[in-house]
C-alpha positions in Angstrom: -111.7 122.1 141.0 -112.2 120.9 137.4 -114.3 118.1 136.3 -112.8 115.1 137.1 -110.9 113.2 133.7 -111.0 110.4 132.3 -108.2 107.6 133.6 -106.2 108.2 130.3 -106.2 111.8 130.5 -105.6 111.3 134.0 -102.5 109.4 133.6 -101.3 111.6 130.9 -101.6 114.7 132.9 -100.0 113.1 136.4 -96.8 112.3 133.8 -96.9 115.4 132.3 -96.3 117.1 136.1 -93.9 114.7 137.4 -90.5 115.9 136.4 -92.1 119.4 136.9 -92.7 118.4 140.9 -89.7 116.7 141.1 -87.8 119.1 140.0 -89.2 122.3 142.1 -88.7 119.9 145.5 -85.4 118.7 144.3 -84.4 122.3 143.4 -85.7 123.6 147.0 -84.5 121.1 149.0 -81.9 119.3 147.8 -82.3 115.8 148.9 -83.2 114.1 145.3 -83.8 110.6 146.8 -86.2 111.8 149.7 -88.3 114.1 147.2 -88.5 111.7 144.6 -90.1 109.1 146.5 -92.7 111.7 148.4 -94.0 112.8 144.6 -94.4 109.2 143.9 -96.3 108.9 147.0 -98.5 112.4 145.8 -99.2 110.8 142.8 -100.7 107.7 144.5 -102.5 110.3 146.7 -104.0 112.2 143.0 -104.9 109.1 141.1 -107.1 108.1 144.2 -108.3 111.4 144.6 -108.8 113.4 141.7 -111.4 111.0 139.8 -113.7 111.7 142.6 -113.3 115.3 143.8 -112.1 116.8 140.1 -108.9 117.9 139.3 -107.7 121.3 141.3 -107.2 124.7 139.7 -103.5 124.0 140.0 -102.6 121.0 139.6 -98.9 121.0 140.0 -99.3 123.4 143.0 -101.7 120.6 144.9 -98.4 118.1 144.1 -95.8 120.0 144.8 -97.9 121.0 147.9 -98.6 117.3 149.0 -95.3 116.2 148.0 -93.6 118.5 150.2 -95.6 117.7 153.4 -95.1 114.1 152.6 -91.0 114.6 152.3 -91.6 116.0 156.0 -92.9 112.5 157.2 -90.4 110.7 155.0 -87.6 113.2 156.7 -88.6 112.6 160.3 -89.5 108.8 159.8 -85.5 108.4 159.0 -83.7 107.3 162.3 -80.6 108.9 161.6 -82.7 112.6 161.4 -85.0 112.0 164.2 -82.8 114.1 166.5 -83.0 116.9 163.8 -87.1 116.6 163.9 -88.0 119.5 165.5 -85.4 121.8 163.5 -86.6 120.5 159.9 -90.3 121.2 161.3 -89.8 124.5 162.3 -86.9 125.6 159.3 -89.1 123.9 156.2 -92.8 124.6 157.0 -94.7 121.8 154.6 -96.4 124.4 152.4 -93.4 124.7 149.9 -95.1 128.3 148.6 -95.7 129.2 145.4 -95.2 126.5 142.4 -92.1 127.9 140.4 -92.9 129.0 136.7 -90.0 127.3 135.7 -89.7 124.1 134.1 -86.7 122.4 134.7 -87.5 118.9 133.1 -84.3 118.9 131.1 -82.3 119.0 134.5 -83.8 116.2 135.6 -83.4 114.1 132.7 -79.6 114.9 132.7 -79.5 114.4 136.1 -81.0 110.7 135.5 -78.7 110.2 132.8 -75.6 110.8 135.1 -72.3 109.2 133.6 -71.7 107.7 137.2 -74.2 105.5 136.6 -75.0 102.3 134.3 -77.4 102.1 131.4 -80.2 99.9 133.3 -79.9 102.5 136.2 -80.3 105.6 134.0 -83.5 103.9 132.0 -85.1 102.9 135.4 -84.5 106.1 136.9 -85.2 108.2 134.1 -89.1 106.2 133.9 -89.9 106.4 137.8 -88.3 110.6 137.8 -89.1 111.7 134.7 -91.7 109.2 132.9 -94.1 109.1 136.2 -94.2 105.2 136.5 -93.8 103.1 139.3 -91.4 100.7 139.6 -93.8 97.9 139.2 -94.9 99.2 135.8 -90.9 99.8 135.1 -90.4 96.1 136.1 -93.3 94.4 134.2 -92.4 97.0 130.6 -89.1 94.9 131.3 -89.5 92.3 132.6 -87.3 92.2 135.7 -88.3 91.0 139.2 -89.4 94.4 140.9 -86.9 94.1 143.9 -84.6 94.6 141.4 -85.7 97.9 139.7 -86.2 99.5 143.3 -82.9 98.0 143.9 -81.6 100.4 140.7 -83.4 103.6 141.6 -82.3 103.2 145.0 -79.0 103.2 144.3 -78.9 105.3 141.2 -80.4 108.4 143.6 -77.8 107.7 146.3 -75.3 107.7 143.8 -76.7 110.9 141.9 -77.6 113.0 145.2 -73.7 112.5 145.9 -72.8 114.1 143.4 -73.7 117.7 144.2 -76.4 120.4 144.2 -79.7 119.9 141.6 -78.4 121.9 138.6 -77.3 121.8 135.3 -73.9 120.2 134.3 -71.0 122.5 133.4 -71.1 123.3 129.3 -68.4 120.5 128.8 -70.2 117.8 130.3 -73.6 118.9 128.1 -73.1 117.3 125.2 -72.6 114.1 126.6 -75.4 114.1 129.1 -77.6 114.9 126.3 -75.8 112.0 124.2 -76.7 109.8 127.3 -80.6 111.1 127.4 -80.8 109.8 123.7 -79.6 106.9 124.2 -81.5 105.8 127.6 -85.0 106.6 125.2 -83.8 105.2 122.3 -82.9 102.0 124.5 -86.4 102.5 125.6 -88.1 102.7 122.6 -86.7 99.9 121.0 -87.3 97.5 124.0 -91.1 99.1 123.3 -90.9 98.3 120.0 -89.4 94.8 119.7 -89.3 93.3 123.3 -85.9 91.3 123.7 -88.0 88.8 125.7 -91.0 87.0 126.6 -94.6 86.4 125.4 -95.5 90.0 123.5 -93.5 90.9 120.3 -93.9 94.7 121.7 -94.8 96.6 124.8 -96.5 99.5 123.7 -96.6 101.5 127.0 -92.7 101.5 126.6 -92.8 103.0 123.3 -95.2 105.4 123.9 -93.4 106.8 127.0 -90.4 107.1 125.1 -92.2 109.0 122.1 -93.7 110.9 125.0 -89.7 112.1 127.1 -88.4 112.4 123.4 -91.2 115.2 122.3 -91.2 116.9 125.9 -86.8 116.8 125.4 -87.1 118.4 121.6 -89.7 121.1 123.2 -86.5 121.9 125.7 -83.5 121.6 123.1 -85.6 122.8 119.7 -82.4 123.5 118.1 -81.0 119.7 118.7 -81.2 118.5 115.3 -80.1 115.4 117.2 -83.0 115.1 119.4 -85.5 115.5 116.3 -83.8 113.3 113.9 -84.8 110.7 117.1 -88.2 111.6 117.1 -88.3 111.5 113.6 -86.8 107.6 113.7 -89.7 107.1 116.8 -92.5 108.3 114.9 -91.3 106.7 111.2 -90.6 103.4 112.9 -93.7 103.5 115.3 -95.8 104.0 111.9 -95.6 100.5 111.0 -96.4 99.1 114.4 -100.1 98.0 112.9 -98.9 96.3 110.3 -96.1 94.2 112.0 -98.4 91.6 112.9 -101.2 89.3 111.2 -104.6 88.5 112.0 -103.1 85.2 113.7 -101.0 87.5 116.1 -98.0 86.0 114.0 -94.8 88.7 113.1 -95.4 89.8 109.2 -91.8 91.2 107.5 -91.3 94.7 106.2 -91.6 93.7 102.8 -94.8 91.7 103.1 -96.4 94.3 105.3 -100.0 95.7 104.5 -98.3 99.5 104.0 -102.6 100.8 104.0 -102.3 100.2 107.8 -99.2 102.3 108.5 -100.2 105.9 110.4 -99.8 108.4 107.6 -100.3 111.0 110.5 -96.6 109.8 112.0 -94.9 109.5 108.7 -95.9 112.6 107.3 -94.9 114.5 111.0 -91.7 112.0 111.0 -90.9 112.8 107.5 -90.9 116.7 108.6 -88.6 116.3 110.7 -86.1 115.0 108.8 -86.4 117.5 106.2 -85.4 119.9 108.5 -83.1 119.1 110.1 -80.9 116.9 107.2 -79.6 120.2 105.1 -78.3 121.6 107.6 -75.2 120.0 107.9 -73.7 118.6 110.5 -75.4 114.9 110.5 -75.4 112.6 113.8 -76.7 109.0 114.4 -80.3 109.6 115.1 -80.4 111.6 112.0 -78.8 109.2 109.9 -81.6 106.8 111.1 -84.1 108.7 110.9 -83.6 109.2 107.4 -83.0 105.7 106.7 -87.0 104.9 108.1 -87.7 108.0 105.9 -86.8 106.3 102.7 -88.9 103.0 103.6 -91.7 105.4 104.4 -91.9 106.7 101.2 -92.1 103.6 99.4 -95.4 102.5 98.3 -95.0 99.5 97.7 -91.7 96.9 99.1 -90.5 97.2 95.5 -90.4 101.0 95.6 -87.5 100.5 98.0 -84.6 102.8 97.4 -82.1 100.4 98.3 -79.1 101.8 96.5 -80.1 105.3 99.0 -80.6 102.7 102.1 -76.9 101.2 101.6 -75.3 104.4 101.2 -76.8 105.8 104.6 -75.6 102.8 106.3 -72.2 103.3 105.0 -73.0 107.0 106.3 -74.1 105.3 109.5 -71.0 103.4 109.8 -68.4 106.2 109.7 -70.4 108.0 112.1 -71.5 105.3 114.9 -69.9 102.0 113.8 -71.5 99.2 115.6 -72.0 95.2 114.7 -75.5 95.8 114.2 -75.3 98.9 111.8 -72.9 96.6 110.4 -75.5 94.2 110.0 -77.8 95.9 108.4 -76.0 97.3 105.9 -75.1 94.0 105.1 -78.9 93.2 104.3 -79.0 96.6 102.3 -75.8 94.9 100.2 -77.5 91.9 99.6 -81.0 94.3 98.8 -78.5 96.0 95.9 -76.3 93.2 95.1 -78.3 90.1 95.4 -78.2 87.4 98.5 -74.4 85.7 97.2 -72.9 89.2 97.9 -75.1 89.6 101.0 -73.9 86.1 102.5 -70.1 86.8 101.6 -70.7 90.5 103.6 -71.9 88.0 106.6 -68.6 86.1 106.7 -66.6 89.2 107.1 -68.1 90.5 110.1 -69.7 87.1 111.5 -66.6 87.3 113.7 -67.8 90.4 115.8 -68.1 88.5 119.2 -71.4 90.6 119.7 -73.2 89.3 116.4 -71.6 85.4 117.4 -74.3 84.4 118.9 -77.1 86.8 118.4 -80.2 85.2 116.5 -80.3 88.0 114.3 -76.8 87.1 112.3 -78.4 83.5 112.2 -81.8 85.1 110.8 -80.2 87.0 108.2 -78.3 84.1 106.9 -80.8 82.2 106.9 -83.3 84.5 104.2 -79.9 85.5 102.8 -79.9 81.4 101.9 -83.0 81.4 101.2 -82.9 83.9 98.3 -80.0 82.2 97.1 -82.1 78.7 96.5 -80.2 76.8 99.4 -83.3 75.7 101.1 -81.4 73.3 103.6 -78.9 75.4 105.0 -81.6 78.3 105.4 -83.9 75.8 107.2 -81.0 74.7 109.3 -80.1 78.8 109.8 -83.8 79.4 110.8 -83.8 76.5 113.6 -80.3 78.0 114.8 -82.2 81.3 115.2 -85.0 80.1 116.9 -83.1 78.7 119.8 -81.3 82.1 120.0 -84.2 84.4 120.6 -85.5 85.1 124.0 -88.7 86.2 122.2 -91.8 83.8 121.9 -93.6 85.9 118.9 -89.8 86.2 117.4 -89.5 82.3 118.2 -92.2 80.8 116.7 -92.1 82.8 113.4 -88.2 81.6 112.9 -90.0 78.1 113.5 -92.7 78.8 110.4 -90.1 79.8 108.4 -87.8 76.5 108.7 -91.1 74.4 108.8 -91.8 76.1 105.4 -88.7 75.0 103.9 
């Protein structure tokens, strides 16, 4: 045994392991759902445990060790086995052996990220399997009642385990699992970031554990310029996270932002990334973003802005991942090159996307867009629209300040 840690280290050590043990049970025995929920039990069984008594020699042999005796119990407590007991007890002793060398995290996260399954199943699956949290800390990061996330996982593993044997998917389907993977932690990371709803502008435990899956993925896939050009749009976006708010608690723009408080660490590791991986070629989404947060990072000052670079990555952004909202924003990138007039005719062409109707965020950008142009009532009228759009209180209120302004 090792001294015991402290409850950060603790936690960050018990997530490091858990797709590890979940993995070499899955691997061993098969049944995904059954091992899954006897590692979430071994971890309940460590963090009570290890603080007192230290942590073992081998950590992830003591789970995989715990786990395994647990998936007994859970095996035998199941009504339709219990005529099978004595066979499982004598064919699958608990002590599982030694723990496998391997590490077969990126199995599990493709797994997770099944096509068979919907985008709210693969993030709460891939949090509980994969990210180590419970699905009480899944349902508070998003806010949903937590019948509802065991409800998901439940059904997600059922669905998953009935789809074959633990393994990789065949070369065809890699790509897109991977596509999925990137998706389900940029999905993550943004609801981290900005939440879509309630009382806190972000939930930094979301973002974190999405930096976290991101930086464990790119140490499995190194040669994904995709996966690093997300990382790099994590860490370059994550930067400013200090600054985005005032001393009031109250949501302070990009442009008026305090750029001192931004993490130089982060930018200068983000900025890395996306010098590497940009000449090479063959540019993807994540890497068109990433560059896009590079260029504000390099500003020093709002006015440093490369706007006239900004709009022509969107237009990049565009031909390679259409979407109303990268539509959106290089719409504001227009109007940051072109002035507000040619921004607010940009609105009116693509106003008529029936996912920007009625989001707040069309109403928002109008509404500065009117502002800049010297039309203070219809921007005070757009702002007031906006505010009853959001779900977001922080989000809410500032729309409010910026109408009771005008």
């Amino acid at each position: 045994m090792t001294a015991p840690h402290g409850a950060a280290q603790l936690g960050d050590l018990l997530r490091s392991l858990t797709p590890q043990v979940v993995t070499a049970l899955a691997r061993r025995y098969g049944d995904f759902e059954t091992c899954e929920d006897a590692v979430q039990e071994a971890l309940v069984v460590a963090a009570t445990r290890w603080p007192a008594d230290g942590v073992p020699d081998n950590p992830k042999a003591w789970l995989i060790r715990v786990a395994a005796r647990r998936r007994i119990e859970l095996w035998r407590s199941d009504d339709a086995r219990r005529r099978r007991e004595e066979a499982v007890a004598t064919l699958e002793p608990p002590d599982p052996g030694p723990a496998p060398q391997a590490d077969d995290t990126r199995t599990l996260m493709l797994l997770c990220c099944h096509p068979t399954l919907t985008p709210a199943s693969q993030v709460a699956l891939t949090l509980r399997a994969v990210g180590g949290l419970t699905t009480a800390e899944i349902a508070r990061g998003f806010l949903v009642p937590e019948p509802t996330v065991g409800q998901r996982i439940s059904r997600a593993k059922q669905r998953i385990v009935a789809g074959g044997r633990f393994r990789l998917p065949p070369p065809v389907e890699l790509d897109e699992r991977v596509a999925a993977v990137l998706a389900v932690l940029h999905l993550v990371f943004n609801e981290g970031y900005t939440a879509s709803e309630g009382p806190d502008l972000r939930r930094v435990e979301l973002s974190a554990e999405a930096v976290r899956l991101t930086r464990l993925l790119r140490s499995l896939r190194p040669g994904d310029d995709e996966v690093a050009g997300l990382l790099a749009l994590m860490l370059l976006t994550d930067a400013r996270r200090d600054a985005r708010t005032g001393a009031d608690d109250g949501i302070v723009p990009l442009e008026e932002q305090d750029r001192s408080r931004w993490d130089t660490v982060m930018i200068a590791e983000g900025l890395a990334l996306v010098a590497e991986v940009l000449p090479r070629g063959a540019v993807g989404p994540y890497q068109v973003q990433g560059a896009i947060a590079a260029v504000h990072a390099e500003a020093a000052t709002a006015a440093d802005t490369d706007w006239p670079q900004i709009l022509g990555l969107y237009r990049l952004l565009e031909r390679v991942a259409p979407g109303p909202m990268v539509a959106l924003n290089r719409v504001v990138a227009s109007a940051m090159v072109d002035g507000p007039v040619a921004g607010l005719a940009g609105l009116d062409e693509i106003a008529a996307d029936p996912a920007l109707a009625g989001h707040h965020r069309l109403r928002a950008v109008r509404a500065h867009l009117l502002e800049r142009a010297g039309d203070a009532t219809a921007a005070r009228r757009e702002y007031a629209a906006a505010a009853e759009l959001t779900r977001s209180e922080p989000e809410r209120r500032y729309l409010e300040g910026r109408a009771a302004a005008l």
